[in-house]
N, C-alpha and C positions, 0 to 999 in steps of 0.2 A: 539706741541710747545716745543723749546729747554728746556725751565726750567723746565719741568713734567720728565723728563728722567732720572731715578733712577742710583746714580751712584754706580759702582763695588764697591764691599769690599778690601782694600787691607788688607795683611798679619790679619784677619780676624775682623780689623775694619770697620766702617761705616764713612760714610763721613761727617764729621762733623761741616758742615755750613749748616743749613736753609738758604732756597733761598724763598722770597716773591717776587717775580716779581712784584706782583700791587702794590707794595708797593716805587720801582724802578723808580727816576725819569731820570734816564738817565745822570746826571753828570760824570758819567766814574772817579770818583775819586776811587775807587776799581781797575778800570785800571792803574791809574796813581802810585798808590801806590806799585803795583805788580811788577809793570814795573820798577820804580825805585829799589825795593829790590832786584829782583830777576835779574835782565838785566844790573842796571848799567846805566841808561836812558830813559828819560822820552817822553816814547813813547806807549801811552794803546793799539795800534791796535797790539804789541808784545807782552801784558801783557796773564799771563793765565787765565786771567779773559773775557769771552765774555759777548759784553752788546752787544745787538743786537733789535733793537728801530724800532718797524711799525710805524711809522707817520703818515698814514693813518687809522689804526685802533685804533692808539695813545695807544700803549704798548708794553712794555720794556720786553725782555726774557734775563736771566742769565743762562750761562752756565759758565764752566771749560775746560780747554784744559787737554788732557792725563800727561802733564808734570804741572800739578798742583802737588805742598806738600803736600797739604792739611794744610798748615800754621795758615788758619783764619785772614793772616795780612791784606784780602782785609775786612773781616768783624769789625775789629778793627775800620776802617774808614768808613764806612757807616753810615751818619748822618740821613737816613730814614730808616732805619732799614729792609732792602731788602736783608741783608745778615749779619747772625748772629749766632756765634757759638753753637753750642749745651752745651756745660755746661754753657755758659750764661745764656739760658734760664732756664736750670734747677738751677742754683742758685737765680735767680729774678731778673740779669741785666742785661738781652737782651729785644729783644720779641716786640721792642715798639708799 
């Protein structure tokens, strides 16, 4: 599955969004939000956020494109909590 797939370190960080897939209902508002910051237009199948939704198994995998920041602006908008920055949680307001 796309969302198990650990991603690289850069310049000798960690990536710093939790990704809950089951948690993931598929609104692509993390797309929508990326898209607009990063692109200039509201278009999620260009954002660097992938939602990627089995309909038949009925579940949602999140990944990142290589040209991800690692911003966290798509976890700012996550109203199900499928993508949530890491010192949120360690301060006590992510995590839900």
């Amino acid at each position: 599955m796309i969302a198990n797939k650990k991603k690289v370190k850069r310049e000798g960080k960690e990536f710093p969004i939790l990704v809950y897939p089951e948690k993931c209902t598929g609104c692509r508002t993390c797309q929508v939000r990326c898209s607009i910051r990063y692109l200039g237009e509201f278009n999620p199948f260009r954002s660097y956020v992938i939602v990627a939704r089995d309909h038949g198994k009925r579940t949602t995998a999140l990944d990142f494109t290589d040209d991800c920041t690692w911003c966290g602006y798509c976890a700012r908008f996550c109203a199900y909590g499928a993508l949530v920055l890491k010192k949120s949680v360690k301060s006590g307001k992510g995590g839900r």
